[in-house]
MIFI-473237 format. One record per residue (C-alpha): residue number from 1; y, x, z. Coordinates in nm, 2 decimals. Layout:
BEGIN
@k: NUM	v: Y	u: X	w: Z
...
# end
This chain:
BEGIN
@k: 1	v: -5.12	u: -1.73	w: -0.77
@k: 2	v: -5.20	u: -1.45	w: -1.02
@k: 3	v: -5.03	u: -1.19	w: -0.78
@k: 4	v: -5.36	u: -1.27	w: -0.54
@k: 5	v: -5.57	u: -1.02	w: -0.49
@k: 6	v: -5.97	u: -1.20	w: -0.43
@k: 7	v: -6.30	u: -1.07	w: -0.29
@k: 8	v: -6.58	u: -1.19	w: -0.45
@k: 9	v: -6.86	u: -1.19	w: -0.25
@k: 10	v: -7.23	u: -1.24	w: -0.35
@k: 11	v: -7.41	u: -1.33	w: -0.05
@k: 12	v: -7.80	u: -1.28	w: -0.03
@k: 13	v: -8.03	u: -1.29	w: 0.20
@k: 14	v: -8.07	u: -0.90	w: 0.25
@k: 15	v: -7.67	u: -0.89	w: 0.31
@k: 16	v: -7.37	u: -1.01	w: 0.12
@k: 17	v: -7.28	u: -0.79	w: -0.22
@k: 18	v: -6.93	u: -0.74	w: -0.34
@k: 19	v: -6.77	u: -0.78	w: -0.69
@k: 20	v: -6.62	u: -0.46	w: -0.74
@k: 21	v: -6.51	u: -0.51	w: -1.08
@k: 22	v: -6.46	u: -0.70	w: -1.41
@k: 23	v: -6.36	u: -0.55	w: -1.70
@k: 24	v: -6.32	u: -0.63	w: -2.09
@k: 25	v: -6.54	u: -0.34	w: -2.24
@k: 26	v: -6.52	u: -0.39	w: -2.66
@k: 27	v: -6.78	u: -0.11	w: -2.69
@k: 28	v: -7.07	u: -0.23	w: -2.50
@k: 29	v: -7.33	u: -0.42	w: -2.75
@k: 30	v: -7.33	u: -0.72	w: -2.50
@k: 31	v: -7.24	u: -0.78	w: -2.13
@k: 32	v: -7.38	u: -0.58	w: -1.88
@k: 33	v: -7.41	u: -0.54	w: -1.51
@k: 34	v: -7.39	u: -0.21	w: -1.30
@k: 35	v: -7.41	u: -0.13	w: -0.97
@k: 36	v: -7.10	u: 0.11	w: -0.80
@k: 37	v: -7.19	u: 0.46	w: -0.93
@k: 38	v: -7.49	u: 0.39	w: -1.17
@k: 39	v: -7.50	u: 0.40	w: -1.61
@k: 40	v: -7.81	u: 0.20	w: -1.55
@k: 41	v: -7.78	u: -0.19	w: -1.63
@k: 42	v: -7.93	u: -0.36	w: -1.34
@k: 43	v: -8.25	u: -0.54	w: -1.40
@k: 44	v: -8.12	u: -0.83	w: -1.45
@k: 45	v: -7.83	u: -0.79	w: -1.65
@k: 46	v: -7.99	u: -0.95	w: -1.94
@k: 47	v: -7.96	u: -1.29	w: -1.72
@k: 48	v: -7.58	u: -1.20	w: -1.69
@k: 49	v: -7.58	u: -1.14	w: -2.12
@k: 50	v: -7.70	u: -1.45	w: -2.19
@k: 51	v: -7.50	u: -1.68	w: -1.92
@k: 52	v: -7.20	u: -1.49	w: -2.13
@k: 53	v: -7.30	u: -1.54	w: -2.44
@k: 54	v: -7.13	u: -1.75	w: -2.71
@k: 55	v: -7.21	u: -2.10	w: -2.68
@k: 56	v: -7.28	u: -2.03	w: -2.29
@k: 57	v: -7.15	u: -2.15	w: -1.95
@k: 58	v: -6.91	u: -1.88	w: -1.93
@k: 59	v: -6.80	u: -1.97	w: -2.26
@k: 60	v: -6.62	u: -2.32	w: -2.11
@k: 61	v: -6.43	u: -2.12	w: -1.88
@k: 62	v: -6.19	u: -2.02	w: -2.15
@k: 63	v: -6.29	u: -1.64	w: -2.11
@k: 64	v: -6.12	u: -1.46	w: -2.34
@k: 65	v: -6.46	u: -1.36	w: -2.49
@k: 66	v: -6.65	u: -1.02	w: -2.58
@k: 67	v: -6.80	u: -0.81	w: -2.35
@k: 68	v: -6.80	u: -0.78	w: -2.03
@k: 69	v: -6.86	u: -0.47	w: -1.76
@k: 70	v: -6.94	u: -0.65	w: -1.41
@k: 71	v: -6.97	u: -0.39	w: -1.16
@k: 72	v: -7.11	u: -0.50	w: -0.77
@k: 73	v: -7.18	u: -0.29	w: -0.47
@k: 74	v: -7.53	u: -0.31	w: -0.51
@k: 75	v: -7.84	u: -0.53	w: -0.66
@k: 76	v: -8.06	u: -0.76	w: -0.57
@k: 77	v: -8.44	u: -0.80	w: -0.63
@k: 78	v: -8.45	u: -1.17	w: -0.78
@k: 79	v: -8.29	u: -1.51	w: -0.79
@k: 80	v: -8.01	u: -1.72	w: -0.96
@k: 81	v: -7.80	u: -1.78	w: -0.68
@k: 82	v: -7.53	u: -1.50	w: -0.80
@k: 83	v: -7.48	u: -1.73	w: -1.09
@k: 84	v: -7.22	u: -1.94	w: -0.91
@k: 85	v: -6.99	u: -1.66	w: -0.76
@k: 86	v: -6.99	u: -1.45	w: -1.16
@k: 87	v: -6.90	u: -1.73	w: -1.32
@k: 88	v: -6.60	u: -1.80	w: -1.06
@k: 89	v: -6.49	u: -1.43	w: -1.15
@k: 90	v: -6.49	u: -1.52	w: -1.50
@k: 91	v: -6.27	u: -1.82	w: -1.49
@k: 92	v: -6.02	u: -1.64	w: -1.23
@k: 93	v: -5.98	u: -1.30	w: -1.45
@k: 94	v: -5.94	u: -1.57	w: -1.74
@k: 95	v: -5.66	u: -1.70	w: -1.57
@k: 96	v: -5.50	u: -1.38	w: -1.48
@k: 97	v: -5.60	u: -1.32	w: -1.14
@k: 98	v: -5.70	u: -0.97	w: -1.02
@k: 99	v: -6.02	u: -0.86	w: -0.75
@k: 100	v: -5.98	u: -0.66	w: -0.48
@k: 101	v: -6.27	u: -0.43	w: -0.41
@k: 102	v: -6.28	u: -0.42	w: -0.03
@k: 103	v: -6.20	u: -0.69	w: 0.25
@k: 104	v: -5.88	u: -0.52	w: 0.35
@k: 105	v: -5.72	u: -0.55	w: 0.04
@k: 106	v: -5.78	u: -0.90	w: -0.01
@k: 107	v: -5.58	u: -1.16	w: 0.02
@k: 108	v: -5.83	u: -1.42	w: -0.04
@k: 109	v: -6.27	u: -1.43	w: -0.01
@k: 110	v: -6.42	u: -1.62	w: -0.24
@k: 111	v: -6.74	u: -1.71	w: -0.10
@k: 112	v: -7.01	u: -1.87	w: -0.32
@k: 113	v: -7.35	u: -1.89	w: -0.38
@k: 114	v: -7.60	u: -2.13	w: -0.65
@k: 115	v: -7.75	u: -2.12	w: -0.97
@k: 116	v: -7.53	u: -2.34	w: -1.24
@k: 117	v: -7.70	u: -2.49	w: -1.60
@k: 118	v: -7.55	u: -2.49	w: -1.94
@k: 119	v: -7.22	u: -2.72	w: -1.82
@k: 120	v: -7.12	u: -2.51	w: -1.53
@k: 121	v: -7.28	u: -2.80	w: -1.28
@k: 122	v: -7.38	u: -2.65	w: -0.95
@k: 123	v: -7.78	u: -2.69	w: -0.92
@k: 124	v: -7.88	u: -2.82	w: -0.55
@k: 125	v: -8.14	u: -2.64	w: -0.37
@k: 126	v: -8.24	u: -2.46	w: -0.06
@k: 127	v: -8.03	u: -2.15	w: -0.07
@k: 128	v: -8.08	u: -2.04	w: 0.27
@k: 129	v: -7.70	u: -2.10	w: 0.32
@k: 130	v: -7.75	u: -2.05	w: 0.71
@k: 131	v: -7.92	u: -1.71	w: 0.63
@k: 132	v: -7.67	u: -1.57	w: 0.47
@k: 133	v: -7.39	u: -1.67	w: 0.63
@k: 134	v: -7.53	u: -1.48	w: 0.96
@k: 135	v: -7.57	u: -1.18	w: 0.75
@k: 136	v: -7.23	u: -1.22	w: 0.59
@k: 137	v: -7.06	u: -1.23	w: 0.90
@k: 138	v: -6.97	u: -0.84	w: 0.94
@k: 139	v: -6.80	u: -0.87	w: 0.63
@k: 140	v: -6.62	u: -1.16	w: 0.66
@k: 141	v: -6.47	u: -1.00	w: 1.06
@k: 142	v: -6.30	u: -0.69	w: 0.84
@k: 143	v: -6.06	u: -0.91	w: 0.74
@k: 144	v: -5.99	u: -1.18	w: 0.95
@k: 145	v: -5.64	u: -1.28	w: 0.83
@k: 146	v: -5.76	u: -1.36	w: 0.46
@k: 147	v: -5.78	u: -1.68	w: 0.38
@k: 148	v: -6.13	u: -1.76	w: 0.27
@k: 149	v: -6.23	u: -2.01	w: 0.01
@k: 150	v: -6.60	u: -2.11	w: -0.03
@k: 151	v: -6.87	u: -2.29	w: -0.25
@k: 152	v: -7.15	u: -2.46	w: -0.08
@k: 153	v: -7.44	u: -2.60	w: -0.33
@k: 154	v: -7.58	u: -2.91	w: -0.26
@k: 155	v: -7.94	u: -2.89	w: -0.02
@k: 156	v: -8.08	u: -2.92	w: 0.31
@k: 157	v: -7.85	u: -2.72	w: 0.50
@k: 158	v: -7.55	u: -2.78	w: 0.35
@k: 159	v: -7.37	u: -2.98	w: 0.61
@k: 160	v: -7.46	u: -2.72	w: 0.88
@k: 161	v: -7.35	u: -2.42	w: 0.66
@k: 162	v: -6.98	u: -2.57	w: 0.67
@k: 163	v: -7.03	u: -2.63	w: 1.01
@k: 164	v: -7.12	u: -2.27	w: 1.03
@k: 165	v: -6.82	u: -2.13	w: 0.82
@k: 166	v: -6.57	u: -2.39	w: 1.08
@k: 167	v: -6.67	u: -2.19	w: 1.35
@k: 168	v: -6.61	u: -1.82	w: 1.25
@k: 169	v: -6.28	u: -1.89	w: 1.44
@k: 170	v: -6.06	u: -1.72	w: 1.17
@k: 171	v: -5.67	u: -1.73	w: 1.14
@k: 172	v: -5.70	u: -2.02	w: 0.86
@k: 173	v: -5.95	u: -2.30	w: 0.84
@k: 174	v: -6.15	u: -2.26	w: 0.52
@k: 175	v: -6.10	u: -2.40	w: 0.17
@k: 176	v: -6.40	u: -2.57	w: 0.09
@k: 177	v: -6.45	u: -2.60	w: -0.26
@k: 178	v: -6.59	u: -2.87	w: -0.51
@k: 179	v: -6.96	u: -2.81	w: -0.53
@k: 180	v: -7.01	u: -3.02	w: -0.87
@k: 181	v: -6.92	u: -2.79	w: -1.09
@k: 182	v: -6.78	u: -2.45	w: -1.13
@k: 183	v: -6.47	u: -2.60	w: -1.35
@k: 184	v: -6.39	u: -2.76	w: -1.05
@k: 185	v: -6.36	u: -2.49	w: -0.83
@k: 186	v: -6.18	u: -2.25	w: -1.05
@k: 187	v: -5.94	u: -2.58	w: -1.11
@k: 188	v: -5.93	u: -2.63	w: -0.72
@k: 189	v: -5.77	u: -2.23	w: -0.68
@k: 190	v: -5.54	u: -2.22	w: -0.95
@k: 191	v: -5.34	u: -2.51	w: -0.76
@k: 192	v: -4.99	u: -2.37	w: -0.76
@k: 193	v: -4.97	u: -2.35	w: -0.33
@k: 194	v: -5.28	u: -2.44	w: -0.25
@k: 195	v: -5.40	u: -2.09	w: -0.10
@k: 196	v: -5.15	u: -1.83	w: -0.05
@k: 197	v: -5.17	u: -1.49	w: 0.15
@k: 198	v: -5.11	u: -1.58	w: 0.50
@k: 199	v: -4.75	u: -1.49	w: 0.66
@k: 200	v: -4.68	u: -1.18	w: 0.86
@k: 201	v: -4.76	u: -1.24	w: 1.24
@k: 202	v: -4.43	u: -1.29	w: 1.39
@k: 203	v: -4.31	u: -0.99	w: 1.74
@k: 204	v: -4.33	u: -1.17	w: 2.05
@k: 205	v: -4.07	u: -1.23	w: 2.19
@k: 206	v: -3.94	u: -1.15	w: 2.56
@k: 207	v: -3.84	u: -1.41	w: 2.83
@k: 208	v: -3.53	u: -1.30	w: 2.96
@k: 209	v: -3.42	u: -1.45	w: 3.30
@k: 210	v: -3.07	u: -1.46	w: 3.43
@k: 211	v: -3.01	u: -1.25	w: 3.72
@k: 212	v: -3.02	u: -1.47	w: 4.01
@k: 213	v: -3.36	u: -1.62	w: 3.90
@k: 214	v: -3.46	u: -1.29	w: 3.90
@k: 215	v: -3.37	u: -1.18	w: 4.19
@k: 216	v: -3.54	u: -1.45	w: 4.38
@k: 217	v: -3.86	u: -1.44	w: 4.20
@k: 218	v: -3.86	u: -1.10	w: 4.31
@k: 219	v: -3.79	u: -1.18	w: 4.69
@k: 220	v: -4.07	u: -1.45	w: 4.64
@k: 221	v: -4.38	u: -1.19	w: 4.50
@k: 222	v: -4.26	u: -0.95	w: 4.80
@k: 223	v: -4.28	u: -1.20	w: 5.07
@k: 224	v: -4.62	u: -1.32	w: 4.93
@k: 225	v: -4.74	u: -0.95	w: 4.96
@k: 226	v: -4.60	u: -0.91	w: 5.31
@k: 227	v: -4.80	u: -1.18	w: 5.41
@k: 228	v: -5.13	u: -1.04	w: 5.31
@k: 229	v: -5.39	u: -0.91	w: 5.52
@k: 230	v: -5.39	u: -0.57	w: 5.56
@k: 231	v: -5.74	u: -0.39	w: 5.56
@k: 232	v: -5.87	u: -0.30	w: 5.85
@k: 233	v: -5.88	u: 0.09	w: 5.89
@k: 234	v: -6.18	u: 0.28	w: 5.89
@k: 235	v: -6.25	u: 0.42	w: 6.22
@k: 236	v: -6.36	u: 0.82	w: 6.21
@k: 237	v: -6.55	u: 0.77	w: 6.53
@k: 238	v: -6.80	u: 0.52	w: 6.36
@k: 239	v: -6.90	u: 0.78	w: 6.09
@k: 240	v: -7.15	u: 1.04	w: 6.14
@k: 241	v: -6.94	u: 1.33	w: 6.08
@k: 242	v: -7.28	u: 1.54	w: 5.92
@k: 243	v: -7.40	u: 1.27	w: 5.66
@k: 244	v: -7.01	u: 1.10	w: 5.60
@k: 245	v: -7.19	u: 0.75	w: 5.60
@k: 246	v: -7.18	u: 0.52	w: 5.91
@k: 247	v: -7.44	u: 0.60	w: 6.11
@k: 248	v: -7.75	u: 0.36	w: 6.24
@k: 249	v: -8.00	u: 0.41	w: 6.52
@k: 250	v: -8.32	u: 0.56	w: 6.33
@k: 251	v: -8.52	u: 0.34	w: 6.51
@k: 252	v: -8.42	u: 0.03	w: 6.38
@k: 253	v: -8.41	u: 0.21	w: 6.04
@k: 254	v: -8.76	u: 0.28	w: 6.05
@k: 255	v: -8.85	u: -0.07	w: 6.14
@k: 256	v: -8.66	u: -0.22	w: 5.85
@k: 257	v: -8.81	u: 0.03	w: 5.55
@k: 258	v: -9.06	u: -0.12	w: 5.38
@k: 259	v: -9.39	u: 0.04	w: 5.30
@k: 260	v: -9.44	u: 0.32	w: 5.03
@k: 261	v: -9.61	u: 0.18	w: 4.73
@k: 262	v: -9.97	u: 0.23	w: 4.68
@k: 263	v: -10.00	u: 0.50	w: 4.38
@k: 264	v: -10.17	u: 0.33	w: 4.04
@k: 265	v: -10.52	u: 0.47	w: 4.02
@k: 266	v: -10.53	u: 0.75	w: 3.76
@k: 267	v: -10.72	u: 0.56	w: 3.47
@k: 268	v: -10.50	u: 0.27	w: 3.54
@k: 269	v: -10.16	u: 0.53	w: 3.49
@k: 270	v: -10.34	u: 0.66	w: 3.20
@k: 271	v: -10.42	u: 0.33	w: 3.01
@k: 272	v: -10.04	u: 0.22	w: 3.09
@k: 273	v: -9.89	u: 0.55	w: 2.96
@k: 274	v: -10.11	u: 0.54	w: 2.62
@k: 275	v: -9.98	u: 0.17	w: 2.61
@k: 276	v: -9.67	u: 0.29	w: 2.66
@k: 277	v: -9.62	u: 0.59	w: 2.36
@k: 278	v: -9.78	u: 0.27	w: 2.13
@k: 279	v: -9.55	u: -0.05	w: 2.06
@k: 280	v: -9.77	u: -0.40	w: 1.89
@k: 281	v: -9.60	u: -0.65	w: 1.83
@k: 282	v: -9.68	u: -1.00	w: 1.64
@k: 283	v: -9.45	u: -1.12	w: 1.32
@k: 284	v: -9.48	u: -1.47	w: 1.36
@k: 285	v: -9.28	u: -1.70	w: 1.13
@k: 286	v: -9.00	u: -1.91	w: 1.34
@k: 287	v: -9.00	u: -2.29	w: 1.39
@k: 288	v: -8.93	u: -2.45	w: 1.05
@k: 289	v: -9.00	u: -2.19	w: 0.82
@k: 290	v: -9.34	u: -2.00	w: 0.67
@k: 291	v: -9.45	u: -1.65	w: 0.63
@k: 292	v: -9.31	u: -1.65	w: 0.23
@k: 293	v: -8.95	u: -1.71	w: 0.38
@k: 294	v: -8.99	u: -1.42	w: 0.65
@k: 295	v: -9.18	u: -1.21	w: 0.36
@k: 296	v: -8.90	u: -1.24	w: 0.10
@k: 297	v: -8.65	u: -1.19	w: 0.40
@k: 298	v: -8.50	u: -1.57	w: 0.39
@k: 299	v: -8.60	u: -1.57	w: 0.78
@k: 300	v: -8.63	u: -1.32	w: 0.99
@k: 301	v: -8.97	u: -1.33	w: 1.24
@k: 302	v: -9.03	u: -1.35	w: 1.59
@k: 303	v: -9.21	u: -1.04	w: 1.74
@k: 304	v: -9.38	u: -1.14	w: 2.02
@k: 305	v: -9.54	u: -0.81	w: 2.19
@k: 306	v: -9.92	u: -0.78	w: 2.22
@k: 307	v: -10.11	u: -0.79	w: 2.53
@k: 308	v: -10.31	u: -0.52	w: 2.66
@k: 309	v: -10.71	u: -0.61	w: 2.76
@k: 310	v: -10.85	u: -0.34	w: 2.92
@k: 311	v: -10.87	u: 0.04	w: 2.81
@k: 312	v: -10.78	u: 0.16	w: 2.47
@k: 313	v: -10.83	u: -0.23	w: 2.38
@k: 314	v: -10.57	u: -0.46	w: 2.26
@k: 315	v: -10.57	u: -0.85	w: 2.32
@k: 316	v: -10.70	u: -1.02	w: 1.96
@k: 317	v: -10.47	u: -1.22	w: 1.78
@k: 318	v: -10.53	u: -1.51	w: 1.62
@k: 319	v: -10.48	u: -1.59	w: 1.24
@k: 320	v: -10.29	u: -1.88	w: 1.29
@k: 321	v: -10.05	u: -1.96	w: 1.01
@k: 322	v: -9.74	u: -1.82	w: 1.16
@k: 323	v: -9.93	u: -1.54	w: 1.20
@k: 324	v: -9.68	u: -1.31	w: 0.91
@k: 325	v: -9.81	u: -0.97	w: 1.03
@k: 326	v: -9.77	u: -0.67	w: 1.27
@k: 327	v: -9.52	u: -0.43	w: 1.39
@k: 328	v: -9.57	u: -0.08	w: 1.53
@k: 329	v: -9.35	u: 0.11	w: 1.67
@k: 330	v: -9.40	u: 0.45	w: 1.87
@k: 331	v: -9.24	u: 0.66	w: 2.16
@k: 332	v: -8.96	u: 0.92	w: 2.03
@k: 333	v: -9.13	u: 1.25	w: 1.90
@k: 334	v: -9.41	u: 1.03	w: 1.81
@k: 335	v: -9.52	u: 0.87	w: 1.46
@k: 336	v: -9.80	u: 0.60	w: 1.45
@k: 337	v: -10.11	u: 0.57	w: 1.23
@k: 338	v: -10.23	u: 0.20	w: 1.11
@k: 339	v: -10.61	u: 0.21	w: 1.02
@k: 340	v: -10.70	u: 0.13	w: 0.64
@k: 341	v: -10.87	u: -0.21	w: 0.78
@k: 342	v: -10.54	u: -0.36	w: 0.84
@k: 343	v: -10.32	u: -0.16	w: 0.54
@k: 344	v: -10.60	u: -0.31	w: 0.25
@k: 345	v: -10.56	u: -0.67	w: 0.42
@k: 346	v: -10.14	u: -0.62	w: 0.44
@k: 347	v: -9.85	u: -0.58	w: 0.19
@k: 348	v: -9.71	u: -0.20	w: 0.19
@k: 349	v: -9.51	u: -0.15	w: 0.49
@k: 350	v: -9.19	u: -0.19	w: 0.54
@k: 351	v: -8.93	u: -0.05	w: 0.80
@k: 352	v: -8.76	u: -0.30	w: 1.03
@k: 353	v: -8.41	u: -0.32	w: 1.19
@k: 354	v: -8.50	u: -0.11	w: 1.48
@k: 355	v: -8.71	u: 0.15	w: 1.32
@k: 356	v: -9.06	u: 0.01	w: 1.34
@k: 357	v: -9.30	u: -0.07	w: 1.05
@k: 358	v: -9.41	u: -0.39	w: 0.92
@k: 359	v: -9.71	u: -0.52	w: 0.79
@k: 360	v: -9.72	u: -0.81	w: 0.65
@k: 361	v: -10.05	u: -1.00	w: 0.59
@k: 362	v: -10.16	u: -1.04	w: 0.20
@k: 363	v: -10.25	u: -1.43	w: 0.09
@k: 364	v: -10.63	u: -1.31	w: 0.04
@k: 365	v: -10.60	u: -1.09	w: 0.37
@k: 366	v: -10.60	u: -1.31	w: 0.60
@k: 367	v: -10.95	u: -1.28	w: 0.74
@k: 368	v: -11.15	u: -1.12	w: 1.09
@k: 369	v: -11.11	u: -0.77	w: 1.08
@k: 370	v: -11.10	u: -0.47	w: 1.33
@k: 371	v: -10.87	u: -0.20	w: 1.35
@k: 372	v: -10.72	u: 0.15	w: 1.51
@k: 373	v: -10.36	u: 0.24	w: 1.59
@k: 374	v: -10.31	u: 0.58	w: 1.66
@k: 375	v: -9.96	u: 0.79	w: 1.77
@k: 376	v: -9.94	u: 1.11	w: 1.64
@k: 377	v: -9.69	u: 1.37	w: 1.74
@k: 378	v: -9.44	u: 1.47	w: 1.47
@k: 379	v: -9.60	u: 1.76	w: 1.28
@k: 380	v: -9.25	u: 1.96	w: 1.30
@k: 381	v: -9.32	u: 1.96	w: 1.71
@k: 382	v: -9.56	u: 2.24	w: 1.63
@k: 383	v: -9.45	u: 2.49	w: 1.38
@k: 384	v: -9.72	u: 2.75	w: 1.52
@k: 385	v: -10.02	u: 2.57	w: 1.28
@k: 386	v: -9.83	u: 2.30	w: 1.11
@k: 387	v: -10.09	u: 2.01	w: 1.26
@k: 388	v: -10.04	u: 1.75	w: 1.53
@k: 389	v: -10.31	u: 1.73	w: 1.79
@k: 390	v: -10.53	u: 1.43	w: 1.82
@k: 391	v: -10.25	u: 1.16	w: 1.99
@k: 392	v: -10.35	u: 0.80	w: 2.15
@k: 393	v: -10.53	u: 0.56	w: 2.03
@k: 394	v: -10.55	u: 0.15	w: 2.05
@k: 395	v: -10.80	u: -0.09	w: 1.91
@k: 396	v: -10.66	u: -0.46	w: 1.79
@k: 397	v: -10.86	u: -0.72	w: 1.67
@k: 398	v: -10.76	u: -1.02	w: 1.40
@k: 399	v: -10.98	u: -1.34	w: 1.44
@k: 400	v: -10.96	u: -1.65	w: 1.30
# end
């Protein structure tokens, strides 16, 4: 089993994290985390000292002890749910197994997520299992022959998660491991045979036929295609040799066009094409969840576009409680402008999947107000004075 090569992997719910590495380091005062490329102990690797610590959970692992260099592909903002998978990497380097650092070079993916207490027992919560497994699932494709081994906590969405993992459709059903504790689960993969790297795909293999089957399959297909209809040929004399289409009497051509469109009125082209270089859209929290999940990026929102009224005028929206925030997005060459009503009443923006920014509403901010949106060209679009002209402009309205 040692000569397995495992991916941890740290799911959260900004995108799964991978254990890079985990190394004995004698010199460091106390164990510390890092992220790939960075001296800098992450913020909380003073969490990760003290789960390590003599007398701590790692401590029952039968870790050799001392200090410890974990090393991940990144960081996370806050949380305990990277307790679980750390402490797995702990018991499987005290037992001699080694980490990969990337999905193709594993043989096994360890996935696990939860936050454990002083005896290693697994903590049941809400751990937005579902979340992450969606955002985990890039990852998991690289390598789709590993077999993958994973830790679901107790919670509300436990039973779908493993329904979840069942349908990735990989090579080998998944290993799910004990949730109880994480003695368990480090007992459960150092079963002699219980996961081992899977076997080399085997050639395929040709059907060879003996030569009088052959030969009368062959008759067969060519008697089929004699019997086929032929297409009829094209006849030169129905073409109009000048346009080399078939031609038509223009007279019955005429009859069947339809009527030219009537041309929007000016104002109205003018209102549509301002709406147009401006995109509004609503954050709304989706069934089930609340504007702290889609803030703190558990759930992602619904954006729902917003209605034009008439003129520069939006439709209002109303501060319902799904109501999360806004999102603005603008034409290319074009940057937009939010008012100061709506960035005092909002958390400080942030930039969505495709580019747009989001506001999310404060707790206290959550009140009537009345503001502008305005696209602005790109100042570099006019290096001859180094300022954008005056762009378009749209009024929105938040009532309760």
């Amino acid at each position: 089993m040692t000569g397995l090569s495992i991916l941890v992997v740290i799911p959260t719910t900004r995108g799964p994290l991978r254990l890079r590495s985990l190394i004995p380091r004698p010199g460091l005062p106390a164990p510390a985390a890092f992220a790939d490329g960075d001296y800098r102990p992450l913020p909380w690797s003073a969490d990760y000292a003290r789960l390590c610590a003599a007398g701590g959970p790692v401590a029952r692992l039968g870790d050799a002890g001392g200090p410890h260099e974990l090393r991940l592909s990144g960081s996370f903002d806050a949380g305990r749910s990277w307790e679980v998978p750390v402490c797995l990497a702990h018991g499987l380097a005290a037992r001699g197994f080694r980490f990969a650092a990337e999905p193709e070079q594993a043989d096994l993916i360890l996935w696990a997520t939860g936050a454990v207490d002083l005896d290693l027992t697994v903590l049941p919560g809400d751990y937005a299992l579902l979340d992450k497994i969606e955002r985990s699932r890039a990852l998991l494709a690289e390598a789709p022959d590993a077999s993958l081994a994973v830790l679901l906590p107790e919670g509300p969405e436990r039973a779908p998660a493993e329904a979840a993992f069942r349908a990735l459709g990989r090579a080998e059903a998944p290993l799910f491991l004990p949730g109880g504790t994480v003695q368990a689960a480090v007992d459960a993969l150092a079963q002699p045979k219980r996961i081992a790297p899977p076997a080399p795909p085997r050639p395929a293999r040709r059907l060879a036929l003996p030569a009088g089957i052959a030969a009368a399959v062959l008759a067969a297909l060519v008697g089929v295609l004699a019997l086929a209809p032929r297409q009829a040929p094209v006849v030169e004399s129905e073409r109009d040799p000048a346009a080399g289409t078939a031609s038509a009497e223009p007279a019955r051509i005429a009859e069947a066009a339809p009527p030219a469109p009537e041309k929007p009125a000016p104002e109205k082209l003018a209102a549509e094409e301002k709406r147009a270089a401006i995109r509004v859209e609503e954050l709304r929290a989706p069934p089930g969840s609340s504007c702290r999940r889609v803030a703190f990026g558990a759930d992602s929102p619904e954006r729902r576009p917003v209605a034009a009224e008439s003129g520069d005028r939006l439709a209002s929206t109303r501060l319902a409680p799904d109501l999360c925030g806004l999102a603005f997005g603008a034409a290319p060459g074009l940057r937009v402008e939010v008012g100061p009503e709506l960035r005092a009443a909002a958390l400080p923006p942030v930039r969505l999947a495709d580019g747009a920014q989001g506001f999310f509403l404060r707790e206290g901010g959550r009140q009537n107000l009345v503001y502008a949106v305005q696209a602005l060209p790109e100042a570099k679009a006019f290096p001859e004075t180094g300022a954008a002209p005056p762009g378009d402009r749209l009024v929105h309205a938040l009532t309760r």
